[in-house]
C-alpha positions as CSV (number, residue, x, y, z in Angstrom):
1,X,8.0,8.5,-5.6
2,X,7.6,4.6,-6.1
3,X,11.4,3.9,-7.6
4,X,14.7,6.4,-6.8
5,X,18.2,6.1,-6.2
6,X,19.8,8.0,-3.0
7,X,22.6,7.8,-1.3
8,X,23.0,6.8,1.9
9,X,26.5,7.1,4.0
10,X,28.1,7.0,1.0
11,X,26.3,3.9,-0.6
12,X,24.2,4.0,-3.4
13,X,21.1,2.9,-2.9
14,X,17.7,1.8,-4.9
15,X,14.3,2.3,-2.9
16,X,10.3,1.2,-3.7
17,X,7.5,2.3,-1.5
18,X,4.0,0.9,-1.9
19,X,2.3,4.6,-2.7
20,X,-1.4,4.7,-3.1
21,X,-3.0,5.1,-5.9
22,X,-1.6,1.7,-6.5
23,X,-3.2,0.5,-10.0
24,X,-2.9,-2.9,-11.9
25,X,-3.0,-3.7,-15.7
26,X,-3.7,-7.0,-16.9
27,X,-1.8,-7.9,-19.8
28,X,-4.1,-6.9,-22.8
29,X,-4.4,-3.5,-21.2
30,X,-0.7,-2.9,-21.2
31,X,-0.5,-4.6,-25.0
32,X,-3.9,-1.5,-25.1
33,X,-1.9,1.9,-23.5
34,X,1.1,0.9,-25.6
35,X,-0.7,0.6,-28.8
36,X,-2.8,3.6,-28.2
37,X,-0.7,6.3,-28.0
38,X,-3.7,8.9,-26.8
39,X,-5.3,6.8,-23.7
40,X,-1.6,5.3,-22.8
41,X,-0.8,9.0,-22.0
42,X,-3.6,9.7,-20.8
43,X,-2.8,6.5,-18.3
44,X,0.6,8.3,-17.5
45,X,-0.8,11.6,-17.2
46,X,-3.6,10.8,-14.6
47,X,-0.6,8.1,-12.6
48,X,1.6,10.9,-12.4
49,X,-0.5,13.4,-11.5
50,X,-2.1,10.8,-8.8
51,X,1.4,10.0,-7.5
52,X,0.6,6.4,-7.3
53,X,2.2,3.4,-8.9
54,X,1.8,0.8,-11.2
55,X,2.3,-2.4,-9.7
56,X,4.1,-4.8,-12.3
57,X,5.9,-8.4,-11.5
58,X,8.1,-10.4,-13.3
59,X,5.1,-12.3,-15.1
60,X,3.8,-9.5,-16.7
61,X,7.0,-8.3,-18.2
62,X,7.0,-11.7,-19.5
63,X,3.0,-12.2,-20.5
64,X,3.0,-8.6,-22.6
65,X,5.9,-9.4,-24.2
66,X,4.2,-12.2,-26.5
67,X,5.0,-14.5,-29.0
68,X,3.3,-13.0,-32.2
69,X,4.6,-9.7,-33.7
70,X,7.3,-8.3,-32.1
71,X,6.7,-4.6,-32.5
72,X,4.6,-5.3,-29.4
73,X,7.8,-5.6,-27.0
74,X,9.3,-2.1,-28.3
75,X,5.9,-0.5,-27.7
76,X,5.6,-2.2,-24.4
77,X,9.5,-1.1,-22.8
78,X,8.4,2.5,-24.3
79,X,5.3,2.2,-22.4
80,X,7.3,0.9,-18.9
81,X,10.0,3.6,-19.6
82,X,7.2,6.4,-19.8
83,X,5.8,4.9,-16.3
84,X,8.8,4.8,-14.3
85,X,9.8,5.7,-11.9
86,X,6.2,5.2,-10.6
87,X,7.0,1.5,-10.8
88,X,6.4,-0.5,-7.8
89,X,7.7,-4.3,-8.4
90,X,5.6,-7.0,-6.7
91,X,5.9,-10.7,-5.8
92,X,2.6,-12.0,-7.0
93,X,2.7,-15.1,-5.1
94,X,-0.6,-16.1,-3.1
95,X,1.1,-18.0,-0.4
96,X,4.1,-15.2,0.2
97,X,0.8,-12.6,0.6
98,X,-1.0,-14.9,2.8
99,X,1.9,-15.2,4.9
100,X,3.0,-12.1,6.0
101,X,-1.0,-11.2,6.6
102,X,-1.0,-14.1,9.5
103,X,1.6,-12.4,11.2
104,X,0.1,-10.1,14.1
105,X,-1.0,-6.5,13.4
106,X,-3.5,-4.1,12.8
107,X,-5.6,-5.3,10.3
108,X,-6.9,-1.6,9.6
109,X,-3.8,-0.6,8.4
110,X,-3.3,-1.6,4.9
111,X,0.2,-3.7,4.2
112,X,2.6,-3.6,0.9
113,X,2.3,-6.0,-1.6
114,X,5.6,-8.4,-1.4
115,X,7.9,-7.0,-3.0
116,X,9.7,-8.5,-5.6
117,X,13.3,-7.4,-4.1
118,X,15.4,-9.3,-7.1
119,X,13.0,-7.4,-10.0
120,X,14.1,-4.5,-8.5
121,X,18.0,-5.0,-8.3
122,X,17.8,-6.4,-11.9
123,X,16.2,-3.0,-13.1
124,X,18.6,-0.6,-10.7
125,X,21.6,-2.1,-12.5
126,X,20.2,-1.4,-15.3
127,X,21.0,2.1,-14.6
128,X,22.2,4.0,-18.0
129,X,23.5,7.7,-16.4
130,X,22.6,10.0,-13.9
131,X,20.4,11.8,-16.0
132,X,18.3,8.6,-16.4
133,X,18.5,6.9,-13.7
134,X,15.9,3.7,-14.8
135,X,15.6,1.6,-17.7
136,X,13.4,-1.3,-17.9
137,X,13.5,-1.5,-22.0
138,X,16.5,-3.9,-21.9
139,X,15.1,-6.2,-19.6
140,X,12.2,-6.5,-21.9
141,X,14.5,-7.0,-25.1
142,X,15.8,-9.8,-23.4
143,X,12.9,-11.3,-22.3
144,X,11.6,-10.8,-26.0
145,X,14.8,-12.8,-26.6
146,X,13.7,-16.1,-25.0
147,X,10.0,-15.3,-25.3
148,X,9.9,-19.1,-27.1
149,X,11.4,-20.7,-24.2
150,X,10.2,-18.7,-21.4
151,X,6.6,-19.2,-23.0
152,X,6.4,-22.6,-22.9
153,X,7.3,-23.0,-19.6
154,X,4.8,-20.8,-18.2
155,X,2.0,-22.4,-20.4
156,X,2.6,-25.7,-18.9
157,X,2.5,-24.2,-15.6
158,X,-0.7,-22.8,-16.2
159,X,-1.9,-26.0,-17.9
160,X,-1.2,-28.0,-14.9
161,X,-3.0,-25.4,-12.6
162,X,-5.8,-25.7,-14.6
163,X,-6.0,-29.0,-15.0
164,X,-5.7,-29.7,-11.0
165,X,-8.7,-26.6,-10.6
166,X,-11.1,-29.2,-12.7
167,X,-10.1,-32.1,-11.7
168,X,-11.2,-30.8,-7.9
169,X,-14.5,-29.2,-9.1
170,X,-15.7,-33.0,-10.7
171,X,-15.4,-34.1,-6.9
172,X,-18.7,-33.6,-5.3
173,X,-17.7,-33.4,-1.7
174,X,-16.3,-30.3,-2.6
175,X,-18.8,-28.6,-4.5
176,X,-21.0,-29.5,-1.2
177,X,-18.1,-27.8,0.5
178,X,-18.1,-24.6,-1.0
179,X,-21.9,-24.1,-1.2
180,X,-22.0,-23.6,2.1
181,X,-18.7,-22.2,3.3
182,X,-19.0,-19.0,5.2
183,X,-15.9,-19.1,7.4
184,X,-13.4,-16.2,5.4
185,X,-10.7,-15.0,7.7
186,X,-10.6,-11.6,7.3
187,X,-7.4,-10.8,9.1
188,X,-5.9,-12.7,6.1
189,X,-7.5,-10.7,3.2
190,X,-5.7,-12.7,0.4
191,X,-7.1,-15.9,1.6
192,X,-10.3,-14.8,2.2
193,X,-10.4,-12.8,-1.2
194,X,-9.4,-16.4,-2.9
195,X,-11.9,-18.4,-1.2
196,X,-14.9,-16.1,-2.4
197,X,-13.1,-15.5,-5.4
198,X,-13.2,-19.0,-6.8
199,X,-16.5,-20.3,-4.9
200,X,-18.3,-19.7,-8.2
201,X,-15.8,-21.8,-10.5
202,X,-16.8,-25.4,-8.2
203,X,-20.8,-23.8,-8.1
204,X,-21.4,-22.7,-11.6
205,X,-20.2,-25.8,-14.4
206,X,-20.6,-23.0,-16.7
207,X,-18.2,-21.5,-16.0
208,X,-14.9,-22.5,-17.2
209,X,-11.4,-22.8,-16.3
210,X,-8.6,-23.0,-19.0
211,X,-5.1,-22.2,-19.0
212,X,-4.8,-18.4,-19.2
213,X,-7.8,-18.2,-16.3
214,X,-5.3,-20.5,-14.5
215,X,-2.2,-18.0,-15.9
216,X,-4.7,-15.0,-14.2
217,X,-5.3,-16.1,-10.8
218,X,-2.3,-15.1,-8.9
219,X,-2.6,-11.4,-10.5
220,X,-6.6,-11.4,-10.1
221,X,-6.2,-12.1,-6.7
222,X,-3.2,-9.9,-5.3
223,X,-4.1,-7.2,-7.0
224,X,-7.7,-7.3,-5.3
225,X,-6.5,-7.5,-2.4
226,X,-3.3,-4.9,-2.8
227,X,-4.6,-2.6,-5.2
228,X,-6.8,0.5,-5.7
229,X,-7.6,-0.2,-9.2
230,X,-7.2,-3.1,-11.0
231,X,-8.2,-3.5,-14.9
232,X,-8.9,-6.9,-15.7
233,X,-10.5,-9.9,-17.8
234,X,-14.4,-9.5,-17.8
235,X,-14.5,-13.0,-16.2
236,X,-12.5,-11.4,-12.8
237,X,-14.8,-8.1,-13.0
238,X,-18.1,-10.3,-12.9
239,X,-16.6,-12.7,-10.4
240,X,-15.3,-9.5,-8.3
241,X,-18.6,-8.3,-8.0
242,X,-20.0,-12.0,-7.2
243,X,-17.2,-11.7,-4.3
244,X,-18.8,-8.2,-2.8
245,X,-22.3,-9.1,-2.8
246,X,-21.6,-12.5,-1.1
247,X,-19.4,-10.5,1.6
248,X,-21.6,-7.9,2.0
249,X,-24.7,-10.7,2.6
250,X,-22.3,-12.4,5.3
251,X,-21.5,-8.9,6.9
252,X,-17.6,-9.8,5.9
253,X,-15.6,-6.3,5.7
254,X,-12.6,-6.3,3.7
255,X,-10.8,-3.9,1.3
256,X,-10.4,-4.7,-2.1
257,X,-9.8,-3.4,-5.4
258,X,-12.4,-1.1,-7.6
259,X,-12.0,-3.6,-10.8
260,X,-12.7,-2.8,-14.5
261,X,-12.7,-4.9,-17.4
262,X,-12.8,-3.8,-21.2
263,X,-16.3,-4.4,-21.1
264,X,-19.7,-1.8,-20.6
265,X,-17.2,1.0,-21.3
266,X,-14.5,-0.2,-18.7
267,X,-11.2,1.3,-19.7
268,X,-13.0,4.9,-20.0
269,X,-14.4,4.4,-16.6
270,X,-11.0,3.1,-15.5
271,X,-9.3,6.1,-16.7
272,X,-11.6,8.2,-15.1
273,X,-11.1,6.9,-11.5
274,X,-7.4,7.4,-11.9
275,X,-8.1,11.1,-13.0
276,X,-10.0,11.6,-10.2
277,X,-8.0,9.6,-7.5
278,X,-7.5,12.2,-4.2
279,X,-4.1,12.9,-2.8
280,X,-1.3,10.2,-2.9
281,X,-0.3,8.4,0.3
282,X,2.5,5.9,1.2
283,X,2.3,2.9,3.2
284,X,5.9,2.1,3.7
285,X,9.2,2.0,2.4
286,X,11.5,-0.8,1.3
287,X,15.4,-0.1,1.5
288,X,17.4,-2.4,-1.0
289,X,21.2,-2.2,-1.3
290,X,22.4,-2.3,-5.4
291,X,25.9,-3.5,-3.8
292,X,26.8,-7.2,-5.1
């Protein structure tokens, strides 16, 4: 199971492991299975019955949260409190990813996605009794709290992002660049993944990059490359499937994500794969002391 408390020599402990099915929501299809009370438990149904998790950082708490009405944050921590514990709390940072993929192993074995070790200390203190041993609902309230201030911020962020991704794409030695770039490394999937991933944003001027495509490219990425399933923006499913056929042309293997979108019937087809996922595995376990 993705989140627990044990005790170990005497210490109280809170554990993660990375356990396959691992499945992403972007934000709109949390804001969706919260709001929708019959395919949000039929989400929980098919996880739990899968035994996989549903990989969530620190940004989505945030993004789902929203500024408009706020009935949206109590649907969303009921949501999150019906997942857990099948929780597993992720780092989506591109450069942390790429890092630990350069260190030597074998590349057939599939790594974790970086954990996010702070998320989960902030949630296992958040312990309310021993009969529920997880809440994630106050950490929402709270982020509902500041959503004003914590908002802004991450729009200028993503602002700045995109403003930097066009600004690159009017330069014509780099559209040259990525016509005719072939050289992915494949021991370092998340790199790779980007690469190919982006190509078409400096190729096609139709397509465009604003701030919430900027806000998305961390999560698009990562959870290609780290998860099962991934439900997404329709732009990321079309530019997913852009991705495989050009790796598939260059003969490039590497794993990644089967992703929906809400469009051609998406969700229902989404929900479907997790229904049918096979047996659960584990890749490995993090230990994380809840001592201050």
């Amino acid at each position: 199971m993705p989140v627990r408390f044990e005790i170990n020599k005497g210490m109280l402990q809170v554990r993660q492991s990375f356990d396959f099915p691992a499945v992403y929501l972007d934000h709109w299809a949390v804001r969706r299975f919260s709001s929708n009370e019959e395919e949000g438990q039929r989400f929980l149904r098919a996880l739990r019955a899968s035994g996989g998790a549903l990989v969530v950082s620190h940004t989505n708490l945030a993004e789902v949260t929203g500024p408009e009405d706020p009935r949206h944050a109590d649907e969303t921590a009921a949501f999150f409190e019906g997942v857990l514990p099948n929780i597993y709390f992720a780092m989506f940072d591109v450069q942390q990813a790429m890092n630990q993929e350069k260190h030597p192993r074998d590349i057939d074995v599939r790594l974790k996605a970086p954990p996010d070790v702070e998320l989960l200390m902030t949630v296992g203190r958040e312990r309310p009794d021993d009969f529920r041993p997880f809440t994630i609902a106050n950490i929402i309230k709270v982020i509902t709290k500041h959503r004003d201030r914590v908002g802004a911020t991450w729009h200028e962020s993503n602002q700045k992002l995109a403003d930097h991704i066009n600004e690159v794409r009017r330069n014509a030695e780099t559209v040259r660049q990525a016509k005719r770039f072939s050289g992915h490394p494949t021991h370092v999937p998340t790199l790779a993944v980007m690469q190919e991933l982006l190509r078409p944003v400096f190729l096609d001027r139709t397509l465009s990059i604003d701030r919430n495509d900027a806000g998305d490219i961390h999560h698009a990425i990562l959870s290609i490359v780290y998860c099962d399933y991934a439900l997404l923006d329709g732009k990321w499913e079309d530019l997913h499937k852009r991705m495989k056929r050009r790796f598939t042309e260059l003969g490039r293997t590497i794993r990644t994500a089967t992703v929906f979108s809400g469009r051609r019937h998406g969700v229902e087809r989404f929900l479907e794969a997790i229904e049918d996922a096979g047996t659960p595995t584990t890749v490995r376990e993090g230990i994380l002391d809840t001592r201050e």
